[in-house]
C-alpha positions in Angstrom: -78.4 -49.8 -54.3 -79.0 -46.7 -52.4 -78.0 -48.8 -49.0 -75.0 -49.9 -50.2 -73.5 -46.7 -51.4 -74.3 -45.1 -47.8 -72.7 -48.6 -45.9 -69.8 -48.2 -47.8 -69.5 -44.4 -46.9 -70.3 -45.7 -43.4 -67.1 -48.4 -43.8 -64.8 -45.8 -45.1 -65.0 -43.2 -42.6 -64.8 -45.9 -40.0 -61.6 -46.7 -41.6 -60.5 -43.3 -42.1 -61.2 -42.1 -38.8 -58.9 -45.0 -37.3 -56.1 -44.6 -40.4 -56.2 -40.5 -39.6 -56.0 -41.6 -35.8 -53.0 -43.5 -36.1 -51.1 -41.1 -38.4 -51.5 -37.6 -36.4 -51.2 -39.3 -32.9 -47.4 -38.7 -32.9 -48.8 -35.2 -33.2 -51.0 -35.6 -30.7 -53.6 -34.8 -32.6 -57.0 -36.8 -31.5 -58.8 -38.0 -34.5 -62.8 -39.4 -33.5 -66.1 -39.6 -35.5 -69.4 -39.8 -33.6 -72.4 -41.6 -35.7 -75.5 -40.2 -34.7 -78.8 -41.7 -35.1 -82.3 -40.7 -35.5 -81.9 -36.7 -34.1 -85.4 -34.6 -33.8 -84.5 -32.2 -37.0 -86.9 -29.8 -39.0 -84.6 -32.0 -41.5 -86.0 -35.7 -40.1 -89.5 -34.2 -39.7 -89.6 -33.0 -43.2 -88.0 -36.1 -44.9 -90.2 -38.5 -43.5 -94.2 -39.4 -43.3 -95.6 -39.1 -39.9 -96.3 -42.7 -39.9 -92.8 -42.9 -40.9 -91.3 -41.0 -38.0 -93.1 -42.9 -35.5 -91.9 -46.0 -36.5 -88.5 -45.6 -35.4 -89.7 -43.9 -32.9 -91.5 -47.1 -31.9 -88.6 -48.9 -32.8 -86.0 -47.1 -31.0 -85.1 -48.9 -27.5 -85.7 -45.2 -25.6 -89.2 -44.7 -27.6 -87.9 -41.2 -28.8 -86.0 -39.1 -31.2 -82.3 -37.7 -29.9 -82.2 -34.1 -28.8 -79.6 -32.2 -31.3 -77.7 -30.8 -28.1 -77.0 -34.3 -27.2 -75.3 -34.8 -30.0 -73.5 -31.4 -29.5 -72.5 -32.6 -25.8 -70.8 -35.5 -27.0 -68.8 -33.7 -29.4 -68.2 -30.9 -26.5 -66.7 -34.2 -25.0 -64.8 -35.2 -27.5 -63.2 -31.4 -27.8 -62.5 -31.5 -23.9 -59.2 -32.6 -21.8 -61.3 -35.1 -20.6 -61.1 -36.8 -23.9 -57.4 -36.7 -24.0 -56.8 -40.7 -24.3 -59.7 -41.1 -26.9 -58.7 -41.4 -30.3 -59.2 -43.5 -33.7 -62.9 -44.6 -31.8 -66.7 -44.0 -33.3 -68.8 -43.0 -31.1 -72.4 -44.4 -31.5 -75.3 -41.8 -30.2 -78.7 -43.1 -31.1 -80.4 -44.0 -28.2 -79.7 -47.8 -28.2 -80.9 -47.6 -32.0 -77.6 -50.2 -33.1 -77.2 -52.4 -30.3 -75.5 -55.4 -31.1 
């Protein structure tokens, strides 16, 4: 039950970012989400076994946990000029983690 509460929390703020996108862009106002994955946290560390842990670390296609700061980058992105012609998009930082 658990998964499916948190997929459809997922779903919605996919949809919201792109509904909130399209409304405030005649106010040029960008509207993004980025989705980050696995991120090396006293949080992660503590919520998880160590067996755990290193299983998706095993399973993560760069063998490692994301640095908070690169989260904090891509948001610094997202806040820059150079962003200006992004909007209504999720960006995925996890390493590879969701590939499709």
């Amino acid at each position: 039950f658990n998964s499916t509460v948190y997929g459809g929390t997922k779903a919605a703020i996919l949809a919201m970012t792109k509904s909130f996108a399209r409304h405030y862009a005649k106010y040029n106002i960008l509207v993004n989400n980025v989705a980050p994955g696995a991120v090396d946290t006293r949080m992660m560390r503590g919520s998880l076994a160590e067996d755990t842990l290193q299983g998706v670390i095993d399973t993560a296609p760069l063998k490692r946990l994301g640095d908070p700061m690169e989260i904090a980058n891509m948001i610094a992105y997202l806040c820059s000029p150079e962003a200006s012609w992004v909007t209504g998009s999720t960006v995925d930082v996890n390493g590879g983690t969701l590939m499709i």
